[in-house]
C-alpha positions as CSV (number, residue, x, y, z in Angstrom):
1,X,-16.6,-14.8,-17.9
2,X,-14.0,-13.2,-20.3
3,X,-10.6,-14.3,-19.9
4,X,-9.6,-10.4,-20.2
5,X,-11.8,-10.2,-16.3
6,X,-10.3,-13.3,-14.6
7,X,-7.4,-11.4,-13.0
8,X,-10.0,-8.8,-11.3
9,X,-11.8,-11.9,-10.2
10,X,-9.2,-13.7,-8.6
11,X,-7.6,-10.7,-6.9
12,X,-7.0,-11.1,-3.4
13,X,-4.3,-10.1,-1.0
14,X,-1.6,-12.1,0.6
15,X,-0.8,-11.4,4.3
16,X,2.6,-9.8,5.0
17,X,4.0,-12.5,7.2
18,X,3.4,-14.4,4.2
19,X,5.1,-13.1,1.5
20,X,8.8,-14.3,1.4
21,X,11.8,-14.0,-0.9
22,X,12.0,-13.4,-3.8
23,X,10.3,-10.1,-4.6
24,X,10.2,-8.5,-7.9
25,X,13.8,-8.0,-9.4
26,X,15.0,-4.7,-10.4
27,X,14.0,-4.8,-13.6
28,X,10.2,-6.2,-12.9
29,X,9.9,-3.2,-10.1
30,X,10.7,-0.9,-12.4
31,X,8.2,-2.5,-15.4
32,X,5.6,-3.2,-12.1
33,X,6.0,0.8,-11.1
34,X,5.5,2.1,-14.1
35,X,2.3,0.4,-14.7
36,X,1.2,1.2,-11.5
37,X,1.1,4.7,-11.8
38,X,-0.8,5.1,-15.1
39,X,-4.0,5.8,-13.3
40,X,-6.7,8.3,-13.7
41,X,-5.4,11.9,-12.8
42,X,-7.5,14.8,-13.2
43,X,-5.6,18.0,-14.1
44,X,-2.6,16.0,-14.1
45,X,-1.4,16.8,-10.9
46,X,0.4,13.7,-10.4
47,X,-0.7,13.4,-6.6
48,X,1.7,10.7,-5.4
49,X,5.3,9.6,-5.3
50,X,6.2,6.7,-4.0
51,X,9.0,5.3,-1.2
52,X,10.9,1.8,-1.2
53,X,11.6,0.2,2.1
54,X,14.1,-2.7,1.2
55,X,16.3,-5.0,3.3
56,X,17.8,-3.3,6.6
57,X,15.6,-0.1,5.9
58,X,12.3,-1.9,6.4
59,X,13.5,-2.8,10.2
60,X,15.3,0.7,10.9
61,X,11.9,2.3,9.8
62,X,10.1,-0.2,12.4
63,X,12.6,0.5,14.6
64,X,11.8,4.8,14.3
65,X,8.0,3.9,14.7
66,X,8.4,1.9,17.8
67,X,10.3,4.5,19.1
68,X,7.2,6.9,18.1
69,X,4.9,4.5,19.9
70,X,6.5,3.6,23.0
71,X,7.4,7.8,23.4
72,X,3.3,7.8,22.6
73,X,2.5,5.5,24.8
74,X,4.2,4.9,27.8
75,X,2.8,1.6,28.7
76,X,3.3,-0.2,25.6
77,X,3.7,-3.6,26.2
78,X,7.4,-5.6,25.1
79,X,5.2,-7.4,22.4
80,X,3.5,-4.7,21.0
81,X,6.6,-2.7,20.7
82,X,8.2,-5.9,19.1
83,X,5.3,-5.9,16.4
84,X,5.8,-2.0,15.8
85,X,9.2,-3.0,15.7
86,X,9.0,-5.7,12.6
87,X,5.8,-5.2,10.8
88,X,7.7,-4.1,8.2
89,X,10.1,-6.8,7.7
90,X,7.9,-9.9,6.8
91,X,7.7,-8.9,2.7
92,X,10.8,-8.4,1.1
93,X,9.8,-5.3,-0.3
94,X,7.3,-2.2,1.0
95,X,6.6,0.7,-1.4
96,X,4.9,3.7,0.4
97,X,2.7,5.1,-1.3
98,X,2.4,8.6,-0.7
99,X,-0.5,11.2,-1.7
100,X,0.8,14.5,-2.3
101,X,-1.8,17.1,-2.0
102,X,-2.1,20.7,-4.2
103,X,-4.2,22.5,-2.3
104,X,-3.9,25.3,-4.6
105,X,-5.7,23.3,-7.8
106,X,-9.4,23.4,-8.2
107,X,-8.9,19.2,-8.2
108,X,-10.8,18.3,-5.1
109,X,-8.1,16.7,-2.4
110,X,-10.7,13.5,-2.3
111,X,-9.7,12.9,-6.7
112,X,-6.1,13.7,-5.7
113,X,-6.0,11.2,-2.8
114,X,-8.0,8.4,-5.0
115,X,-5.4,9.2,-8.0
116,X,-2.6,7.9,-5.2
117,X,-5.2,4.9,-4.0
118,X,-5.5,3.8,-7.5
119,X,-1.4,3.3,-8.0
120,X,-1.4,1.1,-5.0
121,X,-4.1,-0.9,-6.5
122,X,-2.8,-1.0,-9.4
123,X,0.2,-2.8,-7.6
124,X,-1.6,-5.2,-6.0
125,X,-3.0,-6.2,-9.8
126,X,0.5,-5.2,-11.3
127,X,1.8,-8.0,-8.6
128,X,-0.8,-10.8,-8.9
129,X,-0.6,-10.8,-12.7
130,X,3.4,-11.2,-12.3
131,X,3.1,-13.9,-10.1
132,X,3.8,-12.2,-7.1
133,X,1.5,-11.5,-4.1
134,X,0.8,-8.0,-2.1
135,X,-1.1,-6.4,0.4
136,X,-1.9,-3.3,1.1
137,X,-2.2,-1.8,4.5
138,X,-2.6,1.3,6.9
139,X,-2.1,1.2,10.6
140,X,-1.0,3.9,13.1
141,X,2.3,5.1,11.0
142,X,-0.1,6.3,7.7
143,X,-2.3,8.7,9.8
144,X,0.8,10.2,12.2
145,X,3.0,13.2,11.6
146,X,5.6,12.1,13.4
147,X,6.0,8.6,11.3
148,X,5.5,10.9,8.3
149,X,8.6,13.1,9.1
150,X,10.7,9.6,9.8
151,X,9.9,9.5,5.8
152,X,10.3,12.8,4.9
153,X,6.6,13.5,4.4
154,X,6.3,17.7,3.2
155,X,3.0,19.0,5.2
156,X,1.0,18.1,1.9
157,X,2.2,14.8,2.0
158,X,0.4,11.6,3.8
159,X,0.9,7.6,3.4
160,X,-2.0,6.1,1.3
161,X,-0.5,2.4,2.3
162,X,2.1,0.5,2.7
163,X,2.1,-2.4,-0.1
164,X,3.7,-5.3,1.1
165,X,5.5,-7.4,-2.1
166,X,7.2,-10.6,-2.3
167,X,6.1,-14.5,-3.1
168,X,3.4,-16.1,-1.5
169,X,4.8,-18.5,1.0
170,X,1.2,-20.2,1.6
171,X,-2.0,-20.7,-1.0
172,X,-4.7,-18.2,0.6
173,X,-8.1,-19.3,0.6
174,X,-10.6,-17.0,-1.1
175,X,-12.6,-14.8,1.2
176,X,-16.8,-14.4,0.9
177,X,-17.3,-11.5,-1.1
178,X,-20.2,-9.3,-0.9
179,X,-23.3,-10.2,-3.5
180,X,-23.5,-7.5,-6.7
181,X,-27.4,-7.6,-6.9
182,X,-27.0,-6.2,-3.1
183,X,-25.1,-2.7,-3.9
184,X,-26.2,-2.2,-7.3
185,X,-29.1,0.0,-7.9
186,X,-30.7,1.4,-10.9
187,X,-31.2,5.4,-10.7
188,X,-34.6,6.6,-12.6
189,X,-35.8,10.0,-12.4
């Protein structure tokens, strides 16, 4: 295998709880962001923007969404309101990544939301080939209006993930990975 590949083939995602201190400095964000959004736009729309959750931030945002789910459901338990409350607090660092849709261009809204998938891939690689682990996740708060207003989502706007950052705390074993010769086809007309 080419050396060039080996990062692509070693790629894999750290869980949040285990990602510590330190994360990327100020300087290393800054280099990490702007690779990560040098991705594929058509029309150059520029479909994303991104949001930093850092120290007491990351638990006053957890705090707003627990808030959301507890008013959302009434009979959520003490621990799940706990979890809402510090999912965001493991990593040292959470960058929302945000799609922001044009519904006015003739870009399709699925190329515009993959243009904002690709620049939180692109940190996950940016972050593995610094040294640093990440994970990208979802949940409840990137699908809900309410969460999005708590980060001053416009009406075009929706969370693509939330990438997790900091130092691996713990070696993660490789997951099985689907075989190639199993989704790859040869089209012939």
């Amino acid at each position: 295998m080419p050396a060039a590949l080996s990062l692509l083939q070693q790629r894999h995602s750290v869980p949040s709880r285990q990602l510590g201190e330190p994360a990327p400095d100020e300087a290393t964000l800054h280099e990490l962001l702007e690779a990560a959004i040098r991705v594929p736009d058509h029309g150059k729309l520029v479909p994303f923007r991104l949001i930093r959750l850092q120290g007491e931030a990351k638990l006053a945002f957890g705090e707003r969404l627990a808030a959301i789910a507890e008013r959302q459901h009434p009979e959520l338990s003490d621990a799940k309101r706990e979890k809402e409350r510090t999912r965001y607090t493991f990593a040292p660092l959470v960058i929302a990544v945000v799609a922001r849709l044009h519904a006015d261009s003739t870009v399709p809204e699925i190329e515009q939301k993959l243009c904002a998938g690709n620049v939180a891939y692109n940190l996950l690689l940016g972050a593995q080939a610094l040294g640093y682990g990440a994970q990208w996740l979802t949940g409840w708060a990137a699908y809900d209006r309410e969460a999005a207003g708590v980060l001053g989502l416009a009406q075009n706007e929706h969370v693509v993930g939330f990438v997790h950052l900091g130092t691996p705390q713990i070696e993660v074993p490789d997951r099985e990975r689907p075989a190639l010769d199993q989704l790859l086809s040869t089209w012939t007309p």
